[in-house]
N, C-alpha and C positions, 0 to 999 in steps of 0.2 A: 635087798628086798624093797620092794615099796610101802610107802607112806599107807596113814591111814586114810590122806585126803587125796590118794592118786589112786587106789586098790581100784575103784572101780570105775575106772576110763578107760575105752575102749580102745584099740591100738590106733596110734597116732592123735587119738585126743589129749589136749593140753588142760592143765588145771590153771583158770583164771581168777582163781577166787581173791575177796579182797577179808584179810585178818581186822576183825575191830570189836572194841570189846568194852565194855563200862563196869565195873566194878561198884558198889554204890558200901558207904562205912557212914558212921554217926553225922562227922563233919559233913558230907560231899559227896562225891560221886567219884574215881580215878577213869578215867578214858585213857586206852590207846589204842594204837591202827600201824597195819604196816606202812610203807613211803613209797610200794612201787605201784607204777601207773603201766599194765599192758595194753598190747594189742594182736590178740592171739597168741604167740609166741613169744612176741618182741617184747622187751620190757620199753618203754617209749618214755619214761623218765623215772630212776630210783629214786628220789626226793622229793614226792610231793606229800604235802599235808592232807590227808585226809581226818583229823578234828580240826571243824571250824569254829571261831566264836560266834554267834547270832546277837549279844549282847554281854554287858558286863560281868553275869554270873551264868551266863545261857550259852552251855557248846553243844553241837552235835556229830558225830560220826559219818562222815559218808562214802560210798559204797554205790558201784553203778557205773553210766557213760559220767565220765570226770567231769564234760562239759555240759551236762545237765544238772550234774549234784552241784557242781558250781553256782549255776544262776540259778536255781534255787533257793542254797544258802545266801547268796547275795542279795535276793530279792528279800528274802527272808528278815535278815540283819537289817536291811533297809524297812522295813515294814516295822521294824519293833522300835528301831530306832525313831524311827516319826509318832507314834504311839505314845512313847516314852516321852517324848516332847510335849505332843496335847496333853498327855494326862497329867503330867508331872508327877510318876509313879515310874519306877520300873514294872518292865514287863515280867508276869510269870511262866515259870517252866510250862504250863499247861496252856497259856496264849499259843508259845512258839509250837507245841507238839501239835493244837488244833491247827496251825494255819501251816504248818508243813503236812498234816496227814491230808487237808484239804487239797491242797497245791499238788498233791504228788494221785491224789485219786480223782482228782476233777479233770487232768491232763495229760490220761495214759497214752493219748492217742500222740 
């Protein structure tokens, strides 16, 4: 039989979804994500990282075109990283979530 995340695809559509999940407990938060990267059908690499770090205690999940959630978090990680330098503070989890909701909704196009 079919899954519950294929049930409802029409024939010959493919399920491309990406699995990622955060867990959050007293210490921490647990992140995981699965490793493969498609394209339609093809899986186009089973081992990529999708949690990235943004900073020393700052990871994110991503999910999407591989090569835009990339330079994202790369832009991103760079951003907090120079941040963290001027200020001489580490940056907070609520820095990083404003300047990635910004970056990701100022540049849908």
């Amino acid at each position: 039989g079919k899954s519950a995340e294929t049930r409802h695809l029409r024939p010959n559509e493919v399920s491309t979804g990406t699995t990622i999940m955060a867990i959050p407990f007293e210490g921490g938060v647990i992140m995981g994500a699965d490793s493969r990267v498609s394209t339609g059908s093809y899986v186009a690499n089973r081992v990529s990282d999708k949690v990235a770090q943004l900073h020393d205690r700052i990871w994110c999940c991503r999910s999407g075109s591989a090569a835009d959630t990339q330079a994202l978090t790369d832009y991103v990680k760079h951003y907090l990283s120079s941040l963290a330098i001027e200020t001489g503070r580490c940056p907070t989890v609520k820095v990083a979530a404003h300047l990635m909701r910004r970056l990701c909704y100022e540049n849908k196009d």
